[in-house]
mmCIF entry with sequence, helices, sheets and N, C-alpha, C, O atoms, coordinates in Angstrom:
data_MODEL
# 
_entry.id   MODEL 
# 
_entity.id                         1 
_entity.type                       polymer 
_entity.pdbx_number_of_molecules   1 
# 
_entity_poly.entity_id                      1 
_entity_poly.type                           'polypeptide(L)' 
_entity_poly.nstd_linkage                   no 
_entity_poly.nstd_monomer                   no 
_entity_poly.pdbx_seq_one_letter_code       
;(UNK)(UNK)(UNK)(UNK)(UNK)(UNK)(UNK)(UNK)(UNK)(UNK)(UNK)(UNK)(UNK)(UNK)(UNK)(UNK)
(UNK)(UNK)(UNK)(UNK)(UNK)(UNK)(UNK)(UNK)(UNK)(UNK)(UNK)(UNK)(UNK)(UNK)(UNK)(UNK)
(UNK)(UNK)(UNK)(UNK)(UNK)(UNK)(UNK)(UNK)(UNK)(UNK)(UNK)(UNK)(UNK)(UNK)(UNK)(UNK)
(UNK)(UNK)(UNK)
;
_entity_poly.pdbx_seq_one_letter_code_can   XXXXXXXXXXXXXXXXXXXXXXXXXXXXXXXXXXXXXXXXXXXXXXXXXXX 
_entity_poly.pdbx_strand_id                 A 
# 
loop_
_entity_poly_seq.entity_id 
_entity_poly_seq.num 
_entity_poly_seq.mon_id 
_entity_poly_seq.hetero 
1 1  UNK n 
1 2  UNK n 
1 3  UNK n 
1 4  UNK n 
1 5  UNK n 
1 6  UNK n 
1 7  UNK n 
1 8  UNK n 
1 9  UNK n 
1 10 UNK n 
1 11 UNK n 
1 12 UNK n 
1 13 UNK n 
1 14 UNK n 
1 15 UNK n 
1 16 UNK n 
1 17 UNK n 
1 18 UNK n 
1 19 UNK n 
1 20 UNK n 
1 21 UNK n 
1 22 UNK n 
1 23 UNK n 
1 24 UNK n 
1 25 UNK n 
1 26 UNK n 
1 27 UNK n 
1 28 UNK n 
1 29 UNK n 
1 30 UNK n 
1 31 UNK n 
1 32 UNK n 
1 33 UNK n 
1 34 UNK n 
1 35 UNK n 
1 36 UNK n 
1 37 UNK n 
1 38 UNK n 
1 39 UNK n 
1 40 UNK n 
1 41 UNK n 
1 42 UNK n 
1 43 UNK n 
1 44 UNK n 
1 45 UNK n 
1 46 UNK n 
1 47 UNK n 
1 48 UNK n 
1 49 UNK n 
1 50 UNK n 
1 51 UNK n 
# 
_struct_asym.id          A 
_struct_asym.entity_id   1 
# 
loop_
_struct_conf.conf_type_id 
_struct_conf.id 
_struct_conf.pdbx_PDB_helix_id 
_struct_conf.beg_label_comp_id 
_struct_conf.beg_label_asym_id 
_struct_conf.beg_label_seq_id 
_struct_conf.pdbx_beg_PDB_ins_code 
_struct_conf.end_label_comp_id 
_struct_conf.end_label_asym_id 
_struct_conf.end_label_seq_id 
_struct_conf.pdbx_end_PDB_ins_code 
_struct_conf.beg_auth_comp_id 
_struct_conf.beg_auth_asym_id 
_struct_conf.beg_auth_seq_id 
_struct_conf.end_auth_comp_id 
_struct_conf.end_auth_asym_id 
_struct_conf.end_auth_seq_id 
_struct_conf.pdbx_PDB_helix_class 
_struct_conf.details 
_struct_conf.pdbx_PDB_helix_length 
HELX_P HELX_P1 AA1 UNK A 8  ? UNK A 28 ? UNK A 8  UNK A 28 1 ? 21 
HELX_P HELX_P2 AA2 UNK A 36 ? UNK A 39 ? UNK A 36 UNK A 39 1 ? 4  
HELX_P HELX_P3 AA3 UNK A 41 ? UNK A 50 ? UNK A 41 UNK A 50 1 ? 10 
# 
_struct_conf_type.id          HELX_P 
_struct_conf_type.criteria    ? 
_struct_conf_type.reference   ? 
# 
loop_
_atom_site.group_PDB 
_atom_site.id 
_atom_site.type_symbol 
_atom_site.label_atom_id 
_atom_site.label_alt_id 
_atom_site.label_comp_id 
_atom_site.label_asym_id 
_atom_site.label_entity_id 
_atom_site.label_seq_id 
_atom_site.pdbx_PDB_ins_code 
_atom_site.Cartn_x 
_atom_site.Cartn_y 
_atom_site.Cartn_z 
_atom_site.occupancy 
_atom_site.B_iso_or_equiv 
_atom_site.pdbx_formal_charge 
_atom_site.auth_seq_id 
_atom_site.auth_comp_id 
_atom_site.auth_asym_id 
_atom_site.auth_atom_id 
_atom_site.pdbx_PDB_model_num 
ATOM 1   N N  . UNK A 1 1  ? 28.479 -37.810 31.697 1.00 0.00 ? 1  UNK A N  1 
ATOM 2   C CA . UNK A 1 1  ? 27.144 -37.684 32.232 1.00 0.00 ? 1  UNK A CA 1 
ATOM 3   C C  . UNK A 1 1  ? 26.522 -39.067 32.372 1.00 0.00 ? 1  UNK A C  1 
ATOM 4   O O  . UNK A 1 1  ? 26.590 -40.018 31.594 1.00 0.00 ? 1  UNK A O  1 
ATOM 5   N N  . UNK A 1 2  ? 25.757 -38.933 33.816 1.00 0.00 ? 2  UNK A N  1 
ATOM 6   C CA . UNK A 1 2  ? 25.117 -41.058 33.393 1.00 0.00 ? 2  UNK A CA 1 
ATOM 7   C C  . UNK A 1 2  ? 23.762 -40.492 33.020 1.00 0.00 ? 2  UNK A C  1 
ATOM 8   O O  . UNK A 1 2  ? 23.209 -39.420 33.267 1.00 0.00 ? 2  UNK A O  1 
ATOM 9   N N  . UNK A 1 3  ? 23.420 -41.564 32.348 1.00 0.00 ? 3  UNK A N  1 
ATOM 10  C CA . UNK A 1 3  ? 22.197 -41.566 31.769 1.00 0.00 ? 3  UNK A CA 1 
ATOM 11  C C  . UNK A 1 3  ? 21.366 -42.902 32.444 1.00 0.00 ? 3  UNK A C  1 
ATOM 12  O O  . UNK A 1 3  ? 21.822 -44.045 32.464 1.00 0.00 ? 3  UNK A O  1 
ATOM 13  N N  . UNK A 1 4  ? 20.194 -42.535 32.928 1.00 0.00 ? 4  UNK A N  1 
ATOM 14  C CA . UNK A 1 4  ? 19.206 -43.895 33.783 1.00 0.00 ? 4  UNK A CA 1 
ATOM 15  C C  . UNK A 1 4  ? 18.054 -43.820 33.087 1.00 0.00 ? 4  UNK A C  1 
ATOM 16  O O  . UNK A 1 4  ? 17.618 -42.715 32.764 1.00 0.00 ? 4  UNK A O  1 
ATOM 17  N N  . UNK A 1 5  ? 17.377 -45.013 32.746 1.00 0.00 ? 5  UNK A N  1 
ATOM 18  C CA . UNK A 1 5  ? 16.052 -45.089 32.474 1.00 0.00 ? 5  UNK A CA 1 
ATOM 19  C C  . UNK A 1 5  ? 15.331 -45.911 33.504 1.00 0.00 ? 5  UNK A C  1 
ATOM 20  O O  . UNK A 1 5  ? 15.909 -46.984 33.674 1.00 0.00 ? 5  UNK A O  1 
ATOM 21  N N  . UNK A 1 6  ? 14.507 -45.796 34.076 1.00 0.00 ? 6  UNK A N  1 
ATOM 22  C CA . UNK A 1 6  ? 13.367 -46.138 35.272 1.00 0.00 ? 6  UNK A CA 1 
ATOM 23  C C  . UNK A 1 6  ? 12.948 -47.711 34.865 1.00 0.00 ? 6  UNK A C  1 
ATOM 24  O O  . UNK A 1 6  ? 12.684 -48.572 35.704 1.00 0.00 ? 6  UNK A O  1 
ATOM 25  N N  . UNK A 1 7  ? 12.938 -47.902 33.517 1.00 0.00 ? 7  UNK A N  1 
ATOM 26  C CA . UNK A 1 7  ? 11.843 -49.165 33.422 1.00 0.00 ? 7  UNK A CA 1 
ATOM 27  C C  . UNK A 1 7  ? 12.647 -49.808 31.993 1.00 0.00 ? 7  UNK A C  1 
ATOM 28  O O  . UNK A 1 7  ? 13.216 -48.866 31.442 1.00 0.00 ? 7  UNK A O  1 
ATOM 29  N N  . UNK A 1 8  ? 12.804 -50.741 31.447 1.00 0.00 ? 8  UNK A N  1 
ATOM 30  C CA . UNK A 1 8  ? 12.762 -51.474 30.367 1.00 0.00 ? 8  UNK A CA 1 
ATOM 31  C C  . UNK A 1 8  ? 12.286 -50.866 29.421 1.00 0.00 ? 8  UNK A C  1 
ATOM 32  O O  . UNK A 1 8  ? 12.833 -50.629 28.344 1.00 0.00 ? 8  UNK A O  1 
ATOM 33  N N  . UNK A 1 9  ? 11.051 -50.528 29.830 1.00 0.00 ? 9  UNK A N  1 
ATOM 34  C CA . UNK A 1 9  ? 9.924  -50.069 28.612 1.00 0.00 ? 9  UNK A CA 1 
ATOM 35  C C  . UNK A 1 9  ? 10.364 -48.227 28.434 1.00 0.00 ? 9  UNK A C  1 
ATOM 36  O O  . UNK A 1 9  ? 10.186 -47.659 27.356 1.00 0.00 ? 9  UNK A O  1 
ATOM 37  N N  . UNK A 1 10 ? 10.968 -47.456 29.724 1.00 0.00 ? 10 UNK A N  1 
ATOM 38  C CA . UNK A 1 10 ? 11.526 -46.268 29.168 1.00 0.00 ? 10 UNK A CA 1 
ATOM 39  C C  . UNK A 1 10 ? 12.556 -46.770 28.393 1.00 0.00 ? 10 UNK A C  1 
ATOM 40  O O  . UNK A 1 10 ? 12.345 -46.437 27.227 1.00 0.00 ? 10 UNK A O  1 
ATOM 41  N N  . UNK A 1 11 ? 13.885 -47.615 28.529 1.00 0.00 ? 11 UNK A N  1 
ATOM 42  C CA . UNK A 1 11 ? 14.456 -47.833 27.756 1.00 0.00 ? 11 UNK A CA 1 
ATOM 43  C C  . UNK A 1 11 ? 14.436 -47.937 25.707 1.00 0.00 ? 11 UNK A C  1 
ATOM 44  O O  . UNK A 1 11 ? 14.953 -47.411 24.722 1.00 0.00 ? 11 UNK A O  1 
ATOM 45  N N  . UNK A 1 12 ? 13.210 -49.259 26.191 1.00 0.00 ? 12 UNK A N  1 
ATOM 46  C CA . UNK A 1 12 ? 12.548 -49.315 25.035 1.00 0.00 ? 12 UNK A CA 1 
ATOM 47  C C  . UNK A 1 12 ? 12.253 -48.322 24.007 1.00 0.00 ? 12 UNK A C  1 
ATOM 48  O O  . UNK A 1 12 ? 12.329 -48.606 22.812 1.00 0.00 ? 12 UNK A O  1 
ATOM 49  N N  . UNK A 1 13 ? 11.923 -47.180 24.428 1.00 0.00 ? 13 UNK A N  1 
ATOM 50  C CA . UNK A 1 13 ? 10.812 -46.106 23.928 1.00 0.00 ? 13 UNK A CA 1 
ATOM 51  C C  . UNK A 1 13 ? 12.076 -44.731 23.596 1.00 0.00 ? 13 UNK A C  1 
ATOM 52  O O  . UNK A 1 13 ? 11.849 -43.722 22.929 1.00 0.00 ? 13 UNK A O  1 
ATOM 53  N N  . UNK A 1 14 ? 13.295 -45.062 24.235 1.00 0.00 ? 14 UNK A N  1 
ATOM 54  C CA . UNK A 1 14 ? 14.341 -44.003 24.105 1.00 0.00 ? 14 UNK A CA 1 
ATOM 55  C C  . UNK A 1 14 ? 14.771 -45.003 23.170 1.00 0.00 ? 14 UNK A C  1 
ATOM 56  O O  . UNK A 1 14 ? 15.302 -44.235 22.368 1.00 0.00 ? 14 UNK A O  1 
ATOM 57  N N  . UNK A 1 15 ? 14.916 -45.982 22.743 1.00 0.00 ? 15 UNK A N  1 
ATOM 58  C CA . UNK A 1 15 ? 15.943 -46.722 21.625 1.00 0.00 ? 15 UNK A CA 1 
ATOM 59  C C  . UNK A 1 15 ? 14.672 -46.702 20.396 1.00 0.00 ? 15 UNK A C  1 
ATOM 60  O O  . UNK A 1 15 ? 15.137 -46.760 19.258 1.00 0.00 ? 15 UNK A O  1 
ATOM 61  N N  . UNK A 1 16 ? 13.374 -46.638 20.460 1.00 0.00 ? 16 UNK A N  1 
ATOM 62  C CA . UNK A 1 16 ? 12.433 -46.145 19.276 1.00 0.00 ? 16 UNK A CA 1 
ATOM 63  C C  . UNK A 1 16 ? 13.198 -45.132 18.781 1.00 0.00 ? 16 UNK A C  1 
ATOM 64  O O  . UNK A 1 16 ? 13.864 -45.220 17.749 1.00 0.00 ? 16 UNK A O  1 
ATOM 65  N N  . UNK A 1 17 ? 13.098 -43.848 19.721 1.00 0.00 ? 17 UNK A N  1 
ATOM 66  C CA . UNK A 1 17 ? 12.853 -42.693 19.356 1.00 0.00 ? 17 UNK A CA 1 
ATOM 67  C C  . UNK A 1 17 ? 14.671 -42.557 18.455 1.00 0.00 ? 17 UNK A C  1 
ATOM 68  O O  . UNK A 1 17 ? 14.887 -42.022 17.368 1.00 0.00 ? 17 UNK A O  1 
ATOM 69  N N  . UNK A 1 18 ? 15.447 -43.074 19.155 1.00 0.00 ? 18 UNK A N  1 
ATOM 70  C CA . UNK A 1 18 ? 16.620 -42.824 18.726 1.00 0.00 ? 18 UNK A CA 1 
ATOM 71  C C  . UNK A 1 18 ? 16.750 -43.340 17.212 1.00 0.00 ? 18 UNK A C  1 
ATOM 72  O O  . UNK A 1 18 ? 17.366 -42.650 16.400 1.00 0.00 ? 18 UNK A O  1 
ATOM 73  N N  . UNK A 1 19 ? 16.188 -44.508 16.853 1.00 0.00 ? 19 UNK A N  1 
ATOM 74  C CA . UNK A 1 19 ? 16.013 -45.196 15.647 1.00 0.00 ? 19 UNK A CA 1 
ATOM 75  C C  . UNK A 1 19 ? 15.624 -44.367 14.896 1.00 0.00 ? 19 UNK A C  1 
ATOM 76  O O  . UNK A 1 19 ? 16.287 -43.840 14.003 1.00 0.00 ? 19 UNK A O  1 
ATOM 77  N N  . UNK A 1 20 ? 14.601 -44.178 15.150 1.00 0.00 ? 20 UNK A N  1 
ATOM 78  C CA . UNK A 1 20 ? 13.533 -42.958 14.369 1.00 0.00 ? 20 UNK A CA 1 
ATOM 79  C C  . UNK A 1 20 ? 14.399 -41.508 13.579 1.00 0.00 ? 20 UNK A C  1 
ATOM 80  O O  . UNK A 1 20 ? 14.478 -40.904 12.509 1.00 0.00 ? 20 UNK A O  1 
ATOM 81  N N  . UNK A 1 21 ? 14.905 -41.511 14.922 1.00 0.00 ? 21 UNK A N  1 
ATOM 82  C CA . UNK A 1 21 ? 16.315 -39.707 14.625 1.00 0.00 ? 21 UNK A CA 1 
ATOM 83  C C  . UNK A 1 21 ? 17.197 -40.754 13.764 1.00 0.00 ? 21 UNK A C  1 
ATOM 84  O O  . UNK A 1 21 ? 17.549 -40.195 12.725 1.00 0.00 ? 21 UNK A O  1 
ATOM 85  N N  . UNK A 1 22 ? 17.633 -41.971 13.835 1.00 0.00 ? 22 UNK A N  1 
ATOM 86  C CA . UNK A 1 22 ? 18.783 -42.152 12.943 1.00 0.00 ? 22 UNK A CA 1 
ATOM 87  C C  . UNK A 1 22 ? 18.505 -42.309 11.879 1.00 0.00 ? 22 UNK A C  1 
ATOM 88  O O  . UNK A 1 22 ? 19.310 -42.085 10.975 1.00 0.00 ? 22 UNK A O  1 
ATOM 89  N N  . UNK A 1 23 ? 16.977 -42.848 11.613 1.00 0.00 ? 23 UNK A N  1 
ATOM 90  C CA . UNK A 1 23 ? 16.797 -43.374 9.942  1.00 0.00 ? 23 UNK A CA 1 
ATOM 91  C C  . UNK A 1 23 ? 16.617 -41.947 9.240  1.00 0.00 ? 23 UNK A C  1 
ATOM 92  O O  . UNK A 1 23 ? 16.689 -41.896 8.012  1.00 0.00 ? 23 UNK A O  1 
ATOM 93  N N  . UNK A 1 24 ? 16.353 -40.632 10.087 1.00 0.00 ? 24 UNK A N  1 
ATOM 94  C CA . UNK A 1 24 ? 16.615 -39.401 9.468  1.00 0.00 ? 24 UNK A CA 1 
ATOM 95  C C  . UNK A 1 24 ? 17.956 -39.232 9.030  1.00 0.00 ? 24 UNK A C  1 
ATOM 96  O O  . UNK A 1 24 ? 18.328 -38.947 7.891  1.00 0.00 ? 24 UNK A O  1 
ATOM 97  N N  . UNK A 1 25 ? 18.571 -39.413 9.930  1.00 0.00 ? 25 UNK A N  1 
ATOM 98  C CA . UNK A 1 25 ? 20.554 -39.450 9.287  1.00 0.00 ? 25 UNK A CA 1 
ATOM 99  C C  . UNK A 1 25 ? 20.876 -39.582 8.434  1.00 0.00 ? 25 UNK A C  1 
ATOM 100 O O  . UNK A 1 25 ? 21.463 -38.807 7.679  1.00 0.00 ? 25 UNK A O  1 
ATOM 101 N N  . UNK A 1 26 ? 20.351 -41.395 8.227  1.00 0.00 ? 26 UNK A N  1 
ATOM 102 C CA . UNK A 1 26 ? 20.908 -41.704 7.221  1.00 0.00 ? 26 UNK A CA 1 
ATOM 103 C C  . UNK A 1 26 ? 20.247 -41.736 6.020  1.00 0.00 ? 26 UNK A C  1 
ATOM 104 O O  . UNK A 1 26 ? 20.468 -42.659 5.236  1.00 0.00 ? 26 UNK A O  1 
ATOM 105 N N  . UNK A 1 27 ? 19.393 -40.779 5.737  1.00 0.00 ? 27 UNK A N  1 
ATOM 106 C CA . UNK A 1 27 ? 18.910 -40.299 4.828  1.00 0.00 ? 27 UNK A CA 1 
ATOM 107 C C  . UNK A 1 27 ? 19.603 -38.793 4.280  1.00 0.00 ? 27 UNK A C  1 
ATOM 108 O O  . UNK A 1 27 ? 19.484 -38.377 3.127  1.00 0.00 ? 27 UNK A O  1 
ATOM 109 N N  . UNK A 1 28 ? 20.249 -38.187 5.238  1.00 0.00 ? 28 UNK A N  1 
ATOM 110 C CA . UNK A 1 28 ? 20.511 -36.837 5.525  1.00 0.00 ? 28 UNK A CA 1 
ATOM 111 C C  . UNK A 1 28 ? 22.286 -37.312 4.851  1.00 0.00 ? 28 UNK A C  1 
ATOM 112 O O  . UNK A 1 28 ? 22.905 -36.598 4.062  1.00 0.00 ? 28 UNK A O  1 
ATOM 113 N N  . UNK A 1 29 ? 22.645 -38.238 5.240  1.00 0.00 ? 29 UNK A N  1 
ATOM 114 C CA . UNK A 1 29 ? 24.040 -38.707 4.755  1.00 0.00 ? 29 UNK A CA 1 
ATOM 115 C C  . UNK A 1 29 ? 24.467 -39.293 3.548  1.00 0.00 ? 29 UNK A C  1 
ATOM 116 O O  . UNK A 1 29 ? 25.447 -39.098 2.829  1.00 0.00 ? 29 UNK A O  1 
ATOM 117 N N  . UNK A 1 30 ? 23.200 -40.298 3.476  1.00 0.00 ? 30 UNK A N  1 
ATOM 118 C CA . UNK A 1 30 ? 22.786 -40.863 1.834  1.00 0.00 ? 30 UNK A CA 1 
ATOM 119 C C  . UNK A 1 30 ? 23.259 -42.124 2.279  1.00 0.00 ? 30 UNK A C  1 
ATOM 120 O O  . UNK A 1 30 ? 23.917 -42.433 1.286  1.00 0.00 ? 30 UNK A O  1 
ATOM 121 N N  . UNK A 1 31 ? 23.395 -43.114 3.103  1.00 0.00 ? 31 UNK A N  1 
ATOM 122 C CA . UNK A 1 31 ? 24.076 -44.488 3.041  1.00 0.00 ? 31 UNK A CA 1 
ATOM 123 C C  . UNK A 1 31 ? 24.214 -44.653 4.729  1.00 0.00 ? 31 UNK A C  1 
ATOM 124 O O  . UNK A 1 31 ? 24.315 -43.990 5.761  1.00 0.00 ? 31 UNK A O  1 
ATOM 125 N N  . UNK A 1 32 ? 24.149 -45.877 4.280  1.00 0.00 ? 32 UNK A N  1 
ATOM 126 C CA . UNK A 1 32 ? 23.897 -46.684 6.399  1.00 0.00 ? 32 UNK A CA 1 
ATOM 127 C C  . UNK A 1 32 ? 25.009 -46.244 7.245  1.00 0.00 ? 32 UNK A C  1 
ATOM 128 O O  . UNK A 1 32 ? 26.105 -46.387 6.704  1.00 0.00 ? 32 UNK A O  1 
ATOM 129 N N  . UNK A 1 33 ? 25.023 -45.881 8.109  1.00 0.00 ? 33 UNK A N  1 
ATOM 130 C CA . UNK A 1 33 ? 25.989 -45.616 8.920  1.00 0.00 ? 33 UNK A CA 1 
ATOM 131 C C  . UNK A 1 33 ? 26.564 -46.642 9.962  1.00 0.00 ? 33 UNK A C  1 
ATOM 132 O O  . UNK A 1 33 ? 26.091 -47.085 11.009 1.00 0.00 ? 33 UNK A O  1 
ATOM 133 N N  . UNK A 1 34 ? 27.606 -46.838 9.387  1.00 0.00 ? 34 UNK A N  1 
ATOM 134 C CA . UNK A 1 34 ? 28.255 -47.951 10.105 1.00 0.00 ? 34 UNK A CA 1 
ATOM 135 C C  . UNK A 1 34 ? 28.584 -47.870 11.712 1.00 0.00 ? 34 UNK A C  1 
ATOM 136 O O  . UNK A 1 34 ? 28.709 -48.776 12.536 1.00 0.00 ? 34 UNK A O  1 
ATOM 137 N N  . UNK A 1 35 ? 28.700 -46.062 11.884 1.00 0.00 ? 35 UNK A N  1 
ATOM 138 C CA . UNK A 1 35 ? 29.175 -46.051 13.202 1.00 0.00 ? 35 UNK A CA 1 
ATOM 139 C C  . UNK A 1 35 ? 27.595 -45.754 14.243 1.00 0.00 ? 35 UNK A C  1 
ATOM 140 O O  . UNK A 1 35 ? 27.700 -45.050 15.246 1.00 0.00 ? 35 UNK A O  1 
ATOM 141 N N  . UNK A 1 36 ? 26.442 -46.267 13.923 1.00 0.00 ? 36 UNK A N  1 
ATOM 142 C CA . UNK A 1 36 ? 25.490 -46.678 14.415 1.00 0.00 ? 36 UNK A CA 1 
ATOM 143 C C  . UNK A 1 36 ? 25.354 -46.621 16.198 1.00 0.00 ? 36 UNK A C  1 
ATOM 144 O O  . UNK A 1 36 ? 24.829 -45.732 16.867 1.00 0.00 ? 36 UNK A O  1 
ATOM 145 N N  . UNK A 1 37 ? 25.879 -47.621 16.574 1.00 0.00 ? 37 UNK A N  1 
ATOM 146 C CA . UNK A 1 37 ? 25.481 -47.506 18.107 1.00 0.00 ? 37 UNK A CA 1 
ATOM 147 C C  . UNK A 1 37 ? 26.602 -46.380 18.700 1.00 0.00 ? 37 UNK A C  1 
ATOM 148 O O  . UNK A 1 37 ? 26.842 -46.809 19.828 1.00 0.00 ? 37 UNK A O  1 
ATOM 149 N N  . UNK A 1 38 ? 27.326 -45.275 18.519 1.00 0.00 ? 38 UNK A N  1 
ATOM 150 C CA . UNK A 1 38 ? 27.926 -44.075 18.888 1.00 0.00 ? 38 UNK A CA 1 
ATOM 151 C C  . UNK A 1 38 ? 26.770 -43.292 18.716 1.00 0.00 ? 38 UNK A C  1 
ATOM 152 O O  . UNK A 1 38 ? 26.347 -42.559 19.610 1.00 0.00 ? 38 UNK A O  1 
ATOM 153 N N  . UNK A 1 39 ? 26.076 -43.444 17.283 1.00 0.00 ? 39 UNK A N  1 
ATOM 154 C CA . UNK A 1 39 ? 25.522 -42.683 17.532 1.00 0.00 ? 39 UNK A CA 1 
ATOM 155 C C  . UNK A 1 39 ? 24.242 -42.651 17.849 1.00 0.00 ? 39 UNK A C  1 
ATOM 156 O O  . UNK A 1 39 ? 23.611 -41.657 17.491 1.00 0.00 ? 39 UNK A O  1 
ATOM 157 N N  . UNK A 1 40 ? 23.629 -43.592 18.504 1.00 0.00 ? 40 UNK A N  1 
ATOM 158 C CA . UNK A 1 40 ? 22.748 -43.784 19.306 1.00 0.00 ? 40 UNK A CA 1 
ATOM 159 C C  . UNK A 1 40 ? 23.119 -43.635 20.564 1.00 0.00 ? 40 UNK A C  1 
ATOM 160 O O  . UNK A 1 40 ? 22.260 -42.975 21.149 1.00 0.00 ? 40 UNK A O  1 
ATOM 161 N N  . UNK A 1 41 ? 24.093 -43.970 21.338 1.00 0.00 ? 41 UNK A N  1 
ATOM 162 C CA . UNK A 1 41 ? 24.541 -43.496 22.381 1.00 0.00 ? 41 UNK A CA 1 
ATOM 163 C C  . UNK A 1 41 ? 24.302 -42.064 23.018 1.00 0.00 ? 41 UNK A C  1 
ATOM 164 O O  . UNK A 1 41 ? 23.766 -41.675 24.056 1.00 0.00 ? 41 UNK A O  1 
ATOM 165 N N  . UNK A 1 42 ? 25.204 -41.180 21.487 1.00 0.00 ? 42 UNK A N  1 
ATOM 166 C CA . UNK A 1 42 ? 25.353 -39.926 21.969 1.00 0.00 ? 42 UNK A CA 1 
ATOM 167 C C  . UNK A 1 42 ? 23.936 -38.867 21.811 1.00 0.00 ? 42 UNK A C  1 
ATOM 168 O O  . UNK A 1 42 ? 23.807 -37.784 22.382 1.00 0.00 ? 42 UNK A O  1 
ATOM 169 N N  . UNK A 1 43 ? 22.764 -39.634 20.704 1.00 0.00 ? 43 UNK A N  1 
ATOM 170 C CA . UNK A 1 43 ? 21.684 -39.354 20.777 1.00 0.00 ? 43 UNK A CA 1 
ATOM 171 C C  . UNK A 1 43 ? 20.842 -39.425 21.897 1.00 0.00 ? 43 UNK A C  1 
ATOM 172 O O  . UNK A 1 43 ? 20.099 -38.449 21.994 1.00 0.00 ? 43 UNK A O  1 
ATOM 173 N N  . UNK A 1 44 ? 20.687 -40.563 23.071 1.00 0.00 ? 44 UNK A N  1 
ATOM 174 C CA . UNK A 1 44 ? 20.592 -41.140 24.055 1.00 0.00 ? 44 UNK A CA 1 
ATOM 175 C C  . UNK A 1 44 ? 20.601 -40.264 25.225 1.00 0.00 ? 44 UNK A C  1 
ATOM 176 O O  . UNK A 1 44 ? 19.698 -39.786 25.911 1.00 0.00 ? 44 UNK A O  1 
ATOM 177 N N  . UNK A 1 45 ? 22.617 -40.143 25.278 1.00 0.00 ? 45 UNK A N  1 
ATOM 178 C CA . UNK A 1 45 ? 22.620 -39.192 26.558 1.00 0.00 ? 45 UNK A CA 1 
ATOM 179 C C  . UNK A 1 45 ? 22.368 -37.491 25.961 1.00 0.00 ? 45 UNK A C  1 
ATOM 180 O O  . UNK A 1 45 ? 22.386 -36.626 26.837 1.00 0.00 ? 45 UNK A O  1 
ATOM 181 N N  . UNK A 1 46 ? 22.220 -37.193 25.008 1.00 0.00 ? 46 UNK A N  1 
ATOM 182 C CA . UNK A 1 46 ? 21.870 -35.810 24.824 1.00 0.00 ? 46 UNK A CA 1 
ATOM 183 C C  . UNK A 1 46 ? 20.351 -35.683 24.890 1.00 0.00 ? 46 UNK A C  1 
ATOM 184 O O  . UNK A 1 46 ? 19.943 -34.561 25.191 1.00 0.00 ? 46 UNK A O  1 
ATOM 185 N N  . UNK A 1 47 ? 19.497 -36.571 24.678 1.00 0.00 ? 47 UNK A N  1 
ATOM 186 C CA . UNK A 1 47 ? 18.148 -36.337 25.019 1.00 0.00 ? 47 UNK A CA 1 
ATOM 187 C C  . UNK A 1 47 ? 17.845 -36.016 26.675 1.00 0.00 ? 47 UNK A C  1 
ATOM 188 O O  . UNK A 1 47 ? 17.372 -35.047 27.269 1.00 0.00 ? 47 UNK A O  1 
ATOM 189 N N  . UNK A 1 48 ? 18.284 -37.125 27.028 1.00 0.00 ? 48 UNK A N  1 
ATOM 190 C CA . UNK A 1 48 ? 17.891 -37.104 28.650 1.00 0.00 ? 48 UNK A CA 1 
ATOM 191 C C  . UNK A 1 48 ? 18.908 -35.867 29.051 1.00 0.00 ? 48 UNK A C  1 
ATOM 192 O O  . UNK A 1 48 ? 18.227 -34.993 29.587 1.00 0.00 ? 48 UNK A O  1 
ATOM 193 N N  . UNK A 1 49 ? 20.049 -35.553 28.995 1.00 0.00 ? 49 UNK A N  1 
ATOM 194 C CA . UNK A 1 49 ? 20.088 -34.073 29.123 1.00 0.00 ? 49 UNK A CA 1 
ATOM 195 C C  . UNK A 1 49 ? 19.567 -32.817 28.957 1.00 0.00 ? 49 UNK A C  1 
ATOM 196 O O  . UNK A 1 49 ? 19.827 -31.854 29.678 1.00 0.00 ? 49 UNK A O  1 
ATOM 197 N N  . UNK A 1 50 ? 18.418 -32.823 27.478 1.00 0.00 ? 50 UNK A N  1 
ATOM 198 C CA . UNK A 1 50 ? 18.013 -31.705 27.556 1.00 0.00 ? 50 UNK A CA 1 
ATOM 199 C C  . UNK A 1 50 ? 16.559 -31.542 28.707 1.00 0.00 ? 50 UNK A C  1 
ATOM 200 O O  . UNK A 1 50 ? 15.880 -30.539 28.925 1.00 0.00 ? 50 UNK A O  1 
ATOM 201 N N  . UNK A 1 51 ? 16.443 -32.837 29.247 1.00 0.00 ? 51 UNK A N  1 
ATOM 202 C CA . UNK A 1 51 ? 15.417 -32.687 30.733 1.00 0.00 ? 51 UNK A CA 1 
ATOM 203 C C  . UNK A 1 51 ? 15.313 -32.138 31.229 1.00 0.00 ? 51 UNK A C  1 
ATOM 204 O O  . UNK A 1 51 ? 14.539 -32.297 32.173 1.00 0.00 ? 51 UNK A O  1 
# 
């Protein structure tokens, strides 16, 4: 699936929000997650999918 953001600042505001869902994770996991930008990725294109 591609995933587009319109502006920098949508960008911006989808890599907040994704942060935000991960520091839930890794609370939910107990310890930092190394595999980090996967899973911001797959957080990423599953948001703008549920559009």
């Amino acid at each position: 699936m591609a995933t587009e953001y319109g502006s920098a600042s949508e960008l911006a505001e989808a890599l907040r929000r994704a942060a935000a869902a991960h520091g839930e994770h890794e609370k939910e996991i107990g310890h930092a997650d190394a595999n980090w930008p996967d899973w911001y990725a797959q957080y990423m294109v599953d948001e703008q999918s549920a559009q």
